[in-house]
N, C-alpha and C positions, 0 to 999 in steps of 0.2 A: 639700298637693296643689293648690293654690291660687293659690300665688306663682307670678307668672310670670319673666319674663325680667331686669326688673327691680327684681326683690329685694321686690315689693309685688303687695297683693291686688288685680285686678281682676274683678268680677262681670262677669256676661253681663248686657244688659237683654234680653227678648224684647218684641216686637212684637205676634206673634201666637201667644201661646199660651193667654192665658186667653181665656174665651168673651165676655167683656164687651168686651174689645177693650185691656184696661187695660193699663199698661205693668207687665213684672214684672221681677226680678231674680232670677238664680241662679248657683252655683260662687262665693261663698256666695250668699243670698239675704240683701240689704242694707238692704232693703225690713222685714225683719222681724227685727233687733235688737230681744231683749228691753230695757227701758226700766222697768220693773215692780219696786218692791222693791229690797232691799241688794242682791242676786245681781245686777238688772237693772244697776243701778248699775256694779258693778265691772267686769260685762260691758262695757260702754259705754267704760271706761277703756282697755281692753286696744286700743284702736281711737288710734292716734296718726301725728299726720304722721312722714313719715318722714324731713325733713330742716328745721333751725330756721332759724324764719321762714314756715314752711308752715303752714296752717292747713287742718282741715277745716270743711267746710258740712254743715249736717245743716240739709235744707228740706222741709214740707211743707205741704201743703194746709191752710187750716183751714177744717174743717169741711163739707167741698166735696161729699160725697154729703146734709147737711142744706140747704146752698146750693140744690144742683140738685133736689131734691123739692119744693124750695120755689119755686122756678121752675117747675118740670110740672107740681105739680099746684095753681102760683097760692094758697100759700097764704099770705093778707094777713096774719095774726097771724105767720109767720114771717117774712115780708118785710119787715114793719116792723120788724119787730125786727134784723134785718139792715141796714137802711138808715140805720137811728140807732145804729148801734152798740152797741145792746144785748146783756146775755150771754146766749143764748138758752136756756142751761142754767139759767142763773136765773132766769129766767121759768119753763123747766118746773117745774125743784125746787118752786119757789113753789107751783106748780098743785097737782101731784099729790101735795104731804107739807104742802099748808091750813099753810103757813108766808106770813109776810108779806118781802117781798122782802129787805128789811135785815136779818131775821133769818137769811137763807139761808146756813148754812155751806159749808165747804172738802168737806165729808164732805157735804154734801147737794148739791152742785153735783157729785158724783161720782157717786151716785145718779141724779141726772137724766142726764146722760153716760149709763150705762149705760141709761134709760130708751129715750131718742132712738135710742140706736145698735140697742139690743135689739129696738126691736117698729117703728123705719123701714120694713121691709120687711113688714110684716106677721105678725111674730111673736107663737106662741102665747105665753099665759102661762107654762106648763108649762117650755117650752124658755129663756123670758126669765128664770126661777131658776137656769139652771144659767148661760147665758152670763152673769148679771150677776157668780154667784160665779168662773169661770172668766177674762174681760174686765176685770172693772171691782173685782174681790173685795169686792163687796156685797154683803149677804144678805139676799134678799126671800124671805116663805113665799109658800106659791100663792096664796094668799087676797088678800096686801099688794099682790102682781105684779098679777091681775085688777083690783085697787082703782085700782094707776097706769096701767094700760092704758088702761081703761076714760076716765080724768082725760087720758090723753096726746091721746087721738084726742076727745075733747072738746073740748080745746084748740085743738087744730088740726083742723077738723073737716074742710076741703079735701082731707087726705092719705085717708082710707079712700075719700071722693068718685072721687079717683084712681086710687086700686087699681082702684074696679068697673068703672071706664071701658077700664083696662089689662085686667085680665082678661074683659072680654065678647067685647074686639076677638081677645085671646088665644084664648078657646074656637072663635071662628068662624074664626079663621085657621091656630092651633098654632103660631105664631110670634109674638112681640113685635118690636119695632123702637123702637133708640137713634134721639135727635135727631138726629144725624147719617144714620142709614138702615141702622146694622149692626145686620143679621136674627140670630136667634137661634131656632132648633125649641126649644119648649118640652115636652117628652114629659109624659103622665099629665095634663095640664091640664084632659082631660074625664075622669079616670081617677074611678071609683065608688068607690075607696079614697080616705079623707079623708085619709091621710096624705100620700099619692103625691100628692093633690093640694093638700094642703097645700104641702107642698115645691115642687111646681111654679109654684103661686102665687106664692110668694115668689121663685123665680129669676126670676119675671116681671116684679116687679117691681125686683129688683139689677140686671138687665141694662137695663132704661130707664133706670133713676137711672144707674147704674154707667157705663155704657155711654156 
């Protein structure tokens, strides 16, 4: 359903559909090729130019919403490590699994990956067990997740500074705002349900960073 005119796939980009302002892809969404596992793999293979001599680009960001949190909310331990070229997955693994850096494995630099991306936004522990086994196929109990939370925002102690700063502006306004100036109504943010406002928090803060 897909193929057009000329015998190949072209996706749609959109502009303006997600709320962050982010670019997306859809008819297929190209954005979100699994990559994961033997399945992800062979997936990936079925994807070829279609005349020799052609090649595809597969490009992305690295690691561009820790970049930018790192930038908003100034924080110097992740900046420096950004600025020397450090791996800053190694440096987390380090922190929060009391490994010394040369010791850090393949499997614990994986670990930290799901750390960083897990609780960036403010994520409970609770929810950080399921995405890390769902994202990253790690497996933390509740107890382990609380223990690298707890060590993550230690580490970086700038990023929860930032949240409170994002979310006070959030409560007295209902809205947040990208560095750029795209507004975003943020619902339940004063909401008395910690769930409702759990989740609102954290779109509070994906739409600054994201945004």
């Amino acid at each position: 359903d897909h193929l057009k005119n000329d015998g190949k796939i072209h996706c749609n980009y959109n502009q303006a559909i997600t709320t962050t302002g982010r670019l997306s892809s859809s008819a297929p969404n190209l954005q979100n090729i699994t990559s994961k596992g033997e399945l992800g793999k062979d997936i990936k293979k079925m994807f070829i130019p279609s005349e020799n001599g052609q090649y595809l680009l597969q490009a992305d960001y690295s690691q561009i919403e820790l970049r930018m949190a790192a930038i908003l909310a100034n924080e110097t331990v992740m900046i420096d490590a950004y600025k020397n070229n450090k791996d800053i997955h190694v440096i987390t693994a380090a922190t929060v699994l009391n490994k010394k850096i040369e010791d850090v494995t393949k499997e614990d630099r994986q670990k930290a990956k799901a750390v960083a991306f897990g609780f960036l936004y403010g994520g409970s522990a609770k929810g950080f067990v399921v995405y890390a086994k769902q994202s990253y196929n790690v497996e933390f109990t509740l107890e382990q997740a609380e223990q690298v939370r707890n060590k993550f925002f230690k580490l970086y102690p700038a990023l929860p500074a930032w949240y409170e700063k994002i979310w006070k502006d959030c409560r007295k306004n209902n809205y947040v705002e990208s560095l750029f100036g795209r507004k975003r109504i943020i619902e339940n943010i004063n909401s008395h349900n910690k769930y409702d406002k759990g989740s609102a928090e954290r779109r509070a803060i994906n739409h600054t960073d994201q945004g």
